[in-house]
C-alpha positions, -999 to +999 in steps of 0.1 A: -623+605+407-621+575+384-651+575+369-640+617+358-606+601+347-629+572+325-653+605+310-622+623+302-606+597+284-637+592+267-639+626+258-608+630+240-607+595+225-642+603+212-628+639+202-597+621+186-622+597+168-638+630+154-607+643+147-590+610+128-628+608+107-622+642+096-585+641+086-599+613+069-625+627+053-605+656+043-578+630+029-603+612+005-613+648-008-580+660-017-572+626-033-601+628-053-591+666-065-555+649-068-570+623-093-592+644-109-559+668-122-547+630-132-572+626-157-572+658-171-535+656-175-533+625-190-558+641-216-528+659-226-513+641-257-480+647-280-499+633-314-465+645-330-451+613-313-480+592-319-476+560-345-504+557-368-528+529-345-519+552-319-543+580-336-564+552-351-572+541-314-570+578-304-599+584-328-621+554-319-621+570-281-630+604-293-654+599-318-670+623-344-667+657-335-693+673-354-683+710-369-709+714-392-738+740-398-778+730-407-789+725-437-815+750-433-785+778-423-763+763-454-791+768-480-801+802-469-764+810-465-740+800-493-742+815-526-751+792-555-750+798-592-748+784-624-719+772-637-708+789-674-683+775-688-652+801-692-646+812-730-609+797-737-626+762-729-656+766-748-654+748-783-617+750-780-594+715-787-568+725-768-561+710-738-576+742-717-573+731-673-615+732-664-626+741-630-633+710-611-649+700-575-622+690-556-647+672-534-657+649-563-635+652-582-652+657-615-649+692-634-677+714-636-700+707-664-722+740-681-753+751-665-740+730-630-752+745-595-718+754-582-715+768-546-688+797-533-679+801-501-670+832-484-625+825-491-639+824-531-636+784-535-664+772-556-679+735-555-706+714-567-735+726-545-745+690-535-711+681-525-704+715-510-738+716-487-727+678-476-696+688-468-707+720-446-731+695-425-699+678-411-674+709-412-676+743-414-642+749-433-633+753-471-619+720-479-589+737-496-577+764-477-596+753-438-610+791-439-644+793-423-663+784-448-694+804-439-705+829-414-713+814-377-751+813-368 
């Protein structure tokens, strides 16, 4: 009789050991998932609030986030020409506004490879196929600048 009173007892303890390892188990799972929603939520920032090192920092955790196309897919893609030089500028000393690359800066000189993207924006084609590398959006008005692959 005691010795089926000691086996019972060790029974459930044992069971109850099972149990408790489980519950336990089960506990470090769910806190896991529980920290797991932490992270991402944290990921959620209000950069309307943030100070200027804020973003600064912000950026150096992030990185470069690389939007750009291959050179290969630029050059087949974007449509070059020659620049000519429109008539009310040509041999004209008035003070006639010239196209210019905003990239650069400089205004398009006659005979110049200029590049247009698909919103109508036109660029030097060096600074234009550089630019696409990184980003895929017209510098002046963010369109896409060409086609997706």
């Amino acid at each position: 009789q005691i010795l089926l009173e000691w086996c019972k007892d060790q029974v459930y303890n044992g069971s109850l050991r099972l149990l408790q390892q489980a519950a336990m188990a089960t506990m470090s799972t769910f806190y896991d998932a529980i920290h797991l929603i932490d992270e991402q939520w944290d990921m959620g920032l209000d950069i309307d609030s943030m100070t200027y090192e804020d973003l600064l920092a912000l950026q150096e955790q992030i990185g470069d986030v690389n939007t750009g196309l291959p050179e290969r897919y630029i050059h087949q893609n974007l449509r070059v020409h020659q620049y000519v030089v429109p008539r009310a500028a040509r041999g004209s000393d008035q003070s006639v506004e010239k196209d210019a690359c905003i990239i650069c800066q400089e205004e398009f000189e006659a005979r110049d490879l200029v590049g247009t993207l698909d919103c109508g924006h036109k660029y030097h084609e060096a600074c234009i196929k550089q630019w696409l590398m990184v980003k895929n959006l017209c510098p002046i008005c963010k369109a896409t600048a060409l086609p997706a692959e």
